[in-house]
KESEBA-864478 format. One record per residue: x, z, y of N, C-alpha, C in turn; residue number from 1. Coordinates in nm, 4 decimals, m for minus. Atoms other than C-alpha are relative to their C-alpha. Layout:
<rs>
[[X; Z; Y]; [X; Z; Y]; [X; Z; Y]; NUM] ...
</rs>
This chain:
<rs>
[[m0.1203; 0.0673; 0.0468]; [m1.6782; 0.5762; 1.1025]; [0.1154; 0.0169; 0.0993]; 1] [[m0.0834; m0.0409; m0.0928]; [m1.5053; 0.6334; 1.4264]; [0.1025; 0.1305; m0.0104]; 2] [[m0.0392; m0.0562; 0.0491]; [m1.4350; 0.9365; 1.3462]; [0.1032; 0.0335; m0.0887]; 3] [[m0.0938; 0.0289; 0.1656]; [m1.2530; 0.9021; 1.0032]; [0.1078; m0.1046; 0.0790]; 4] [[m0.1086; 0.0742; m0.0586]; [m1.0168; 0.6553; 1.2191]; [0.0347; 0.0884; 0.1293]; 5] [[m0.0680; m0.0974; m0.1116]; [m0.8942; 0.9294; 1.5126]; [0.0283; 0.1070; m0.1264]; 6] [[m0.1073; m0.0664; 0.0776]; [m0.8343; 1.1947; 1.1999]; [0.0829; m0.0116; m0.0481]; 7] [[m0.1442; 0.0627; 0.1108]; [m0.6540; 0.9349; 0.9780]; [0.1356; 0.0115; 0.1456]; 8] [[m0.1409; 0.0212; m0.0968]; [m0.4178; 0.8193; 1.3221]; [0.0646; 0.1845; 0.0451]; 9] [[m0.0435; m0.1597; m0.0413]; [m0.4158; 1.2315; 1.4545]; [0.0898; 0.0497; m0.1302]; 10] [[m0.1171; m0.0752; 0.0874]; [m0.2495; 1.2998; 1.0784]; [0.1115; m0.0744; 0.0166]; 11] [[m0.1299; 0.0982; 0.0379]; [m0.0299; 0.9834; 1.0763]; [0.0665; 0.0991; 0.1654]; 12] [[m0.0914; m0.0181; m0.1197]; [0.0978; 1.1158; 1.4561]; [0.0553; 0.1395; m0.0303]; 13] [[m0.0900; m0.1091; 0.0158]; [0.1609; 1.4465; 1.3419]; [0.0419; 0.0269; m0.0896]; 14] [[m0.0666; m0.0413; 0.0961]; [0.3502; 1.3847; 1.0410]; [0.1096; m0.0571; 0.0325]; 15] [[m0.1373; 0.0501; m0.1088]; [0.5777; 1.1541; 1.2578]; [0.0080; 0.1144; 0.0578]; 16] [[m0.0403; m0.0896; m0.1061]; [0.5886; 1.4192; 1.5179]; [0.0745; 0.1134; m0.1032]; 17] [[m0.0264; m0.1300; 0.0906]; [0.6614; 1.7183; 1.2153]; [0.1562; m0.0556; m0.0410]; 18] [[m0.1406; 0.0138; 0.0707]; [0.9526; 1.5410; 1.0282]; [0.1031; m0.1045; 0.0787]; 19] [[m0.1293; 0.0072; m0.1060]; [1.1576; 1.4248; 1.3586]; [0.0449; m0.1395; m0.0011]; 20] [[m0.0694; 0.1856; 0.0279]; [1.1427; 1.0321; 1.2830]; [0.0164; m0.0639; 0.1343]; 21] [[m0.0641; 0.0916; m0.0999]; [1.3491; 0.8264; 1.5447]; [m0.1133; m0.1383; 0.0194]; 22] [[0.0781; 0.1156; m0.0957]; [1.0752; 0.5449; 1.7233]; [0.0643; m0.0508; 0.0260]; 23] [[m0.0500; 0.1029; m0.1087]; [1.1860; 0.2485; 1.8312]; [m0.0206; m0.0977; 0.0119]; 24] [[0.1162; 0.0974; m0.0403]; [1.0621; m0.0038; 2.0388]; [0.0476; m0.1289; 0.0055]; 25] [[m0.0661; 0.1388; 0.0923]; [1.2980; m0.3019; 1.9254]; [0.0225; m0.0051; m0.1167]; 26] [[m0.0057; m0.0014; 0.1640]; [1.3448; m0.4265; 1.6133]; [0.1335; m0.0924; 0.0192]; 27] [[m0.1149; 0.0323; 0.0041]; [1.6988; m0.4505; 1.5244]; [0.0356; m0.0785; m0.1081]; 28] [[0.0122; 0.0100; 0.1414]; [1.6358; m0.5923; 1.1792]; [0.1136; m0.1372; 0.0369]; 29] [[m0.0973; 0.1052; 0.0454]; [1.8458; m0.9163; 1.2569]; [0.1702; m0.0199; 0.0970]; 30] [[m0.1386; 0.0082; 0.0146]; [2.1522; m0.7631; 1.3918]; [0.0453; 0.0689; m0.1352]; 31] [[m0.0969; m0.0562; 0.0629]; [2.1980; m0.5531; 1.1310]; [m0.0269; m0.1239; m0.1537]; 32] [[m0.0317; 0.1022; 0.0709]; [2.0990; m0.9047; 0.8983]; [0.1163; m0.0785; 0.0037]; 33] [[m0.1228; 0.0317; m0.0963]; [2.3674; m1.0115; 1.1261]; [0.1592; 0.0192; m0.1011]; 34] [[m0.1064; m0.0229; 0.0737]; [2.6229; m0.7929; 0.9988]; [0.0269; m0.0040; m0.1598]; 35] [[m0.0723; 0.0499; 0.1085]; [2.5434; m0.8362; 0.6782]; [0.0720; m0.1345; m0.0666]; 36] [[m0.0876; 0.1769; 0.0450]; [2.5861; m1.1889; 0.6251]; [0.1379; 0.0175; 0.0738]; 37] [[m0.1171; m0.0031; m0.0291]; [2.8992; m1.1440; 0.8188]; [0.0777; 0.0966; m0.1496]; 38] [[m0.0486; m0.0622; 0.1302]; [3.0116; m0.8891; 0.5313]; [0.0470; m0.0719; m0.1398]; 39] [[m0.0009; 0.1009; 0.1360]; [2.9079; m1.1158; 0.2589]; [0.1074; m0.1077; 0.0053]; 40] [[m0.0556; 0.1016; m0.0644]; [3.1028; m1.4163; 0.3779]; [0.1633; 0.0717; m0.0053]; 41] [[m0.1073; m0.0690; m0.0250]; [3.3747; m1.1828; 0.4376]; [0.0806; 0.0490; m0.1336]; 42] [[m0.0419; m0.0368; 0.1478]; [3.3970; m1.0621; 0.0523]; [m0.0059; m0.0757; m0.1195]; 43] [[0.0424; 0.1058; 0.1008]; [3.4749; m1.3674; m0.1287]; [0.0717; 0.0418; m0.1570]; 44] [[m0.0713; m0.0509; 0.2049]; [3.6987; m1.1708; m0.4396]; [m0.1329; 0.0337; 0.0042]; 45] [[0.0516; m0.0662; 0.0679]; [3.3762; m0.9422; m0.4990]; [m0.1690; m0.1080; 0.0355]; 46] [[0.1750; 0.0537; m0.0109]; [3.0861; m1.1908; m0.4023]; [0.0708; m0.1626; m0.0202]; 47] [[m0.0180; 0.1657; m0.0116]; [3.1629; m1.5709; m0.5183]; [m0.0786; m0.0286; 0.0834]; 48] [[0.0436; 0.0827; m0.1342]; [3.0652; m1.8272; m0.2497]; [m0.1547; m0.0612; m0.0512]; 49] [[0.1103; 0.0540; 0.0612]; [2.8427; m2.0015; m0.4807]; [m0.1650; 0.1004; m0.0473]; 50] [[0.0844; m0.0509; 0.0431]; [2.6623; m1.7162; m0.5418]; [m0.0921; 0.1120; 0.1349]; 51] [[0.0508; m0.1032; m0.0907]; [2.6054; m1.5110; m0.2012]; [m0.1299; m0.0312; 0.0590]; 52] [[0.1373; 0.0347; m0.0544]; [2.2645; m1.6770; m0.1150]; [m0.0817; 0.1172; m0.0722]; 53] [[0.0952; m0.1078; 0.0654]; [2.1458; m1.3878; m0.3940]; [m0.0218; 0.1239; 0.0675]; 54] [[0.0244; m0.0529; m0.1016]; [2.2057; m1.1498; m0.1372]; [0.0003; 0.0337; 0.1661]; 55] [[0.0913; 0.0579; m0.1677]; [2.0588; m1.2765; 0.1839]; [m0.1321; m0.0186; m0.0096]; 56] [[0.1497; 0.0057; 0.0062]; [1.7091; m1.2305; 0.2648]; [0.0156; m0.1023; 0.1217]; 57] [[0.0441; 0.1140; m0.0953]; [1.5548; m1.5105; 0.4556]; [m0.0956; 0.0571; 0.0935]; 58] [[0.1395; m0.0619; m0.1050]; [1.3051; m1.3864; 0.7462]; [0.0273; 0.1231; m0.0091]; 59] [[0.0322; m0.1324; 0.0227]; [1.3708; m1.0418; 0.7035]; [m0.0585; 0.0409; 0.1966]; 60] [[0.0390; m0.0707; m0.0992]; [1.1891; m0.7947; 0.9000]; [m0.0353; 0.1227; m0.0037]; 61] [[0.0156; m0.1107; 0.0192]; [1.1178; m0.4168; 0.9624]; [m0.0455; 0.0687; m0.0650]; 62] [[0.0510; m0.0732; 0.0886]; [0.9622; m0.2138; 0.7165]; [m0.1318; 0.0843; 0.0859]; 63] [[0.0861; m0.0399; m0.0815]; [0.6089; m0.1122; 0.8369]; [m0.0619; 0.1282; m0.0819]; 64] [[m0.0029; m0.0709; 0.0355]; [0.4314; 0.2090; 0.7155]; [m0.1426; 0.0661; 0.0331]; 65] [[0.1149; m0.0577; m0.0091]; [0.0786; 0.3621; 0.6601]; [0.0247; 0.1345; m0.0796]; 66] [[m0.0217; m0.1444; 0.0393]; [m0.0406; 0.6739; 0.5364]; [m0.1234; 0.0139; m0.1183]; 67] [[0.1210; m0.0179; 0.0650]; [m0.2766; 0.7625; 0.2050]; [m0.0744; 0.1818; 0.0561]; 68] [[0.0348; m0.1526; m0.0079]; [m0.4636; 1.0722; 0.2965]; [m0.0593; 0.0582; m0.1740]; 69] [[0.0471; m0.0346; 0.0945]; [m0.4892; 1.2911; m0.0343]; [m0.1011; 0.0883; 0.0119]; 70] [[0.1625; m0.0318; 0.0215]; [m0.8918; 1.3587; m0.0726]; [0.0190; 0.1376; m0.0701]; 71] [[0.0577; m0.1715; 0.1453]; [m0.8360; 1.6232; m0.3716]; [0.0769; 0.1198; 0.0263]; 72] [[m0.0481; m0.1035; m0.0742]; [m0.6638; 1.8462; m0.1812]; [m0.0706; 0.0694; 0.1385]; 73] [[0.1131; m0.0665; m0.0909]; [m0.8241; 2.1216; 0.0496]; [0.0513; m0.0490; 0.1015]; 74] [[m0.0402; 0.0002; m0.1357]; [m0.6123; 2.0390; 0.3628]; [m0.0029; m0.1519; 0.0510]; 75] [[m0.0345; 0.1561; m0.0429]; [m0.5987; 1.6335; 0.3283]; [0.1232; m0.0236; 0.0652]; 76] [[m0.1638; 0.0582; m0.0570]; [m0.2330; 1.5855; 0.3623]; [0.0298; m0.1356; m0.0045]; 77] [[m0.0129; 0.1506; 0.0114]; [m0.0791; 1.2425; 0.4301]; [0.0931; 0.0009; m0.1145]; 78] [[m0.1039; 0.0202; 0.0461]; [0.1149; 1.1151; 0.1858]; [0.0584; m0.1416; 0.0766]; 79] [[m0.0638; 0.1088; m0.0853]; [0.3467; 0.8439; 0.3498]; [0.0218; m0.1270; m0.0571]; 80] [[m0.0651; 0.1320; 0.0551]; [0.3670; 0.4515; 0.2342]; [0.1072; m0.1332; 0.0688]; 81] [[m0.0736; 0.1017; m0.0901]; [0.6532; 0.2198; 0.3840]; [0.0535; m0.1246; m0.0862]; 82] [[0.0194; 0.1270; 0.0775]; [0.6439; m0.1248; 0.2709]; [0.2011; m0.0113; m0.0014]; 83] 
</rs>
Protein backbone atom coordinates (compact mmCIF):
# COMPACT_ATOMS: atom_id res chain seq x y z
CA UNK A 1 0.00 0.00 0.00
CA UNK A 2 2.96 2.17 0.56
CA UNK A 3 3.76 2.04 -2.55
CA UNK A 4 0.52 3.18 -4.40
CA UNK A 5 0.97 6.39 -1.99
CA UNK A 6 4.81 7.56 -3.24
CA UNK A 7 3.43 6.95 -7.10
CA UNK A 8 0.09 8.79 -6.49
CA UNK A 9 2.30 11.98 -4.57
CA UNK A 10 5.53 11.38 -7.39
CA UNK A 11 2.54 12.08 -10.21
CA UNK A 12 0.77 14.85 -8.20
CA UNK A 13 4.62 16.54 -7.88
CA UNK A 14 5.28 16.21 -11.36
CA UNK A 15 2.26 17.56 -12.80
CA UNK A 16 2.80 20.66 -10.49
CA UNK A 17 6.38 20.71 -11.51
CA UNK A 18 5.25 20.17 -15.64
CA UNK A 19 2.55 22.96 -15.87
CA UNK A 20 4.67 25.83 -13.92
CA UNK A 21 2.04 26.37 -10.96
CA UNK A 22 3.11 29.30 -8.59
CA UNK A 23 3.39 27.64 -4.62
CA UNK A 24 2.74 29.54 -1.96
CA UNK A 25 3.32 29.31 1.48
CA UNK A 26 0.68 31.98 2.77
CA UNK A 27 -2.66 32.07 2.20
CA UNK A 28 -3.78 35.33 0.98
CA UNK A 29 -7.42 34.35 0.71
CA UNK A 30 -8.53 37.20 3.19
CA UNK A 31 -6.79 40.07 1.67
CA UNK A 32 -8.00 39.55 -1.44
CA UNK A 33 -11.72 38.89 0.68
CA UNK A 34 -10.48 42.14 1.88
CA UNK A 35 -10.63 43.86 -1.27
CA UNK A 36 -13.55 42.56 -2.19
CA UNK A 37 -15.83 43.61 0.38
CA UNK A 38 -14.14 46.90 0.03
CA UNK A 39 -15.39 46.86 -3.77
CA UNK A 40 -18.81 45.81 -2.87
CA UNK A 41 -19.44 48.55 -0.35
CA UNK A 42 -17.92 50.77 -2.79
CA UNK A 43 -20.63 49.97 -5.68
CA UNK A 44 -23.78 51.00 -4.21
CA UNK A 45 -25.60 52.11 -7.95
CA UNK A 46 -24.74 48.42 -9.22
CA UNK A 47 -24.99 46.37 -5.87
CA UNK A 48 -27.96 47.68 -3.46
CA UNK A 49 -26.89 47.83 0.22
CA UNK A 50 -29.62 45.61 1.22
CA UNK A 51 -28.58 43.16 -0.94
CA UNK A 52 -24.57 42.85 -0.88
CA UNK A 53 -24.45 40.11 1.88
CA UNK A 54 -25.30 37.81 -1.52
CA UNK A 55 -21.93 38.38 -2.46
CA UNK A 56 -19.72 37.88 0.53
CA UNK A 57 -18.56 34.60 1.52
CA UNK A 58 -18.24 34.10 5.19
CA UNK A 59 -14.96 32.02 6.24
CA UNK A 60 -13.62 31.83 2.97
CA UNK A 61 -10.56 29.95 2.35
CA UNK A 62 -8.06 28.59 -0.31
CA UNK A 63 -9.04 26.18 -2.72
CA UNK A 64 -7.26 22.82 -2.00
CA UNK A 65 -6.56 20.20 -4.75
CA UNK A 66 -6.03 16.39 -5.28
CA UNK A 67 -5.43 14.34 -8.13
CA UNK A 68 -7.67 11.23 -9.77
CA UNK A 69 -5.20 8.97 -11.39
CA UNK A 70 -6.91 7.60 -14.70
CA UNK A 71 -6.63 3.53 -14.31
CA UNK A 72 -7.90 2.90 -18.08
CA UNK A 73 -5.24 4.45 -19.54
CA UNK A 74 -1.76 2.79 -20.29
CA UNK A 75 0.38 5.61 -18.73
CA UNK A 76 -1.99 6.54 -15.54
CA UNK A 77 -2.17 10.21 -16.02
CA UNK A 78 -3.43 12.55 -13.27
CA UNK A 79 -6.30 14.19 -13.91
CA UNK A 80 -6.42 17.31 -11.53
CA UNK A 81 -9.42 18.11 -8.86
CA UNK A 82 -9.49 21.64 -7.03
CA UNK A 83 -12.21 22.06 -4.66
Amino acid sequence: MGNVRVTYETKIQNFVDEKNFHISNTDSTNVFQNQIIKTINNSKIFIPQNSQWKYIKLNPSAPTSKGHIKIHKPIQPIRPIVT
